[in-house]
C-alpha positions as CSV (number, residue, x, y, z in Angstrom):
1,X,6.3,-11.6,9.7
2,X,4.0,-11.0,12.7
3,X,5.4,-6.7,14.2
4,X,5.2,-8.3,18.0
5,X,7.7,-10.9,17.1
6,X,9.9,-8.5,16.4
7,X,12.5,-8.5,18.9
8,X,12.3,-12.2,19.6
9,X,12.8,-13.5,15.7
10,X,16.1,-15.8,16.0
11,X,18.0,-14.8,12.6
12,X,15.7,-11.5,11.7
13,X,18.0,-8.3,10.8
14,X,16.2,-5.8,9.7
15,X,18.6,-4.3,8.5
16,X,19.7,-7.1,5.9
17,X,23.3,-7.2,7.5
18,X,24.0,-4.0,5.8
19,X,26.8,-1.7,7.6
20,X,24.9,1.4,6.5
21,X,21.3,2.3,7.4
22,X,19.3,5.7,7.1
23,X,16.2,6.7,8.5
24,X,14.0,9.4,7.1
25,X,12.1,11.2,9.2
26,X,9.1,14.2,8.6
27,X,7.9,16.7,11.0
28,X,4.0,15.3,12.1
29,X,1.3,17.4,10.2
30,X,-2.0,17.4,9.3
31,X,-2.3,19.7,7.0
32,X,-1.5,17.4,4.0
33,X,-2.5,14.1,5.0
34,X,0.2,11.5,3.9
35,X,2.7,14.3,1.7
36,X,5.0,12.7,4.8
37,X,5.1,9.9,2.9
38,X,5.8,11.2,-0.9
39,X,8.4,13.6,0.9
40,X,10.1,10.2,2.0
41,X,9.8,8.2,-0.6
42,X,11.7,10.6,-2.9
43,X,14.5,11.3,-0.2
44,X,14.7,7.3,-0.2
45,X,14.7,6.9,-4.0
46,X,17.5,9.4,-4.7
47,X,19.3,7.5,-2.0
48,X,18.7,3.8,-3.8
49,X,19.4,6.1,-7.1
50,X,23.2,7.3,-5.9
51,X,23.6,3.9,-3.7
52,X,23.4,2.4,-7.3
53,X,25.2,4.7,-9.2
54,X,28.8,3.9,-6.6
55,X,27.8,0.0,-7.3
56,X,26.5,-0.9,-4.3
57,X,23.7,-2.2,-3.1
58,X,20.1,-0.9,-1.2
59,X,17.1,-2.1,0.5
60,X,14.0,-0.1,1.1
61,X,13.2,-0.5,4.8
62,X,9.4,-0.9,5.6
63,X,8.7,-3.6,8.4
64,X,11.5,-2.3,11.1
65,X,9.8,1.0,10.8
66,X,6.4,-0.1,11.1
67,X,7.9,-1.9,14.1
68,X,8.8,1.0,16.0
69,X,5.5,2.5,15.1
70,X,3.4,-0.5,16.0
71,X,5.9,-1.4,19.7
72,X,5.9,2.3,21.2
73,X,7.2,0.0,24.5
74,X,10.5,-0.8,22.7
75,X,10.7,2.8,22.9
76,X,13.0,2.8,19.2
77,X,12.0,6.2,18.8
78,X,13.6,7.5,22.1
79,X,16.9,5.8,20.8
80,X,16.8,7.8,17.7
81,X,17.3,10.9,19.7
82,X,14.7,12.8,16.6
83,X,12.8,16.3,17.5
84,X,9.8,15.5,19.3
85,X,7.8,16.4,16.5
86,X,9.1,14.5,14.2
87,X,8.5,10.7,13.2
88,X,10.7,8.0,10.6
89,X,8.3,7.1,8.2
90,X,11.2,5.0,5.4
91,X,14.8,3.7,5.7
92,X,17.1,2.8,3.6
93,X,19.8,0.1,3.9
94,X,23.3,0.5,2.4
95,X,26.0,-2.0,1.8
96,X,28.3,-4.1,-1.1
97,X,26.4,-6.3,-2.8
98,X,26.7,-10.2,-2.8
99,X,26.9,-10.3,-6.3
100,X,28.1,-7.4,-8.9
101,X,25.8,-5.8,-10.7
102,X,25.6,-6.0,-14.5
103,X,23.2,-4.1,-17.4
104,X,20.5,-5.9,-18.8
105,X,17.7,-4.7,-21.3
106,X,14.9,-4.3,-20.5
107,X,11.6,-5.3,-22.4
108,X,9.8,-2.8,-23.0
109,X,6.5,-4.8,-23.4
110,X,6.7,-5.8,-19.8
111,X,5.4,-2.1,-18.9
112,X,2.3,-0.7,-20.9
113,X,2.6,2.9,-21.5
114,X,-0.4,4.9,-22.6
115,X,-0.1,8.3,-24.4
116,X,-3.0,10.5,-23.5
């Protein structure tokens, strides 16, 4: 999906008609070019992680982000109300999922592991 149809998709949410969305934000650096983005990503895991563990469902949010990165003149980020300094970089949507979920096994062919 092309960023600068954003706003003007007929159907597009974003948010996956969740009620619940987070955004994770970091403080812009460049001391540690892209630590932002490992900082996020484990803030957004542990949030699928205990989003799983209550039984409901999540969704990693990539392309509405970009979006506000890539259409500064929707001016997303003013909405947001975040410190000046600061930037979201993941999200993560919340909500019940459409269909429970249920344990399967997992084979354990399917991922190669190496010992060194």
């Amino acid at each position: 999906m092309n960023p600068n149809n954003f706003a003007g998709e007929s159907g597009y949410d974003p948010f996956y008609r969740t009620p619940l969305a987070f955004l994770v934000s970091h403080r812009r650096q460049t001391a540690q070019p892209g630590i932002e983005f490992a900082n996020a990503a484990i803030v957004a895991y542990t949030m699928h992680l205990a989003a799983t563990n209550r039984g409901l469902a999540s969704v990693l949010l990539w392309f509405a982000l970009e979006t506000i990165r890539l259409r500064p003149d929707l001016e997303f980020e003013k909405a947001l109300k975040l410190p000046d300094d600061f930037v979201p970089l993941l999200g993560v949507t919340v909500g019940v999922p459409q269909e429970p979920f249920f344990a399967r096994s997992i084979n354990m062919d399917k991922i190669k592991t190496d010992f060194v």
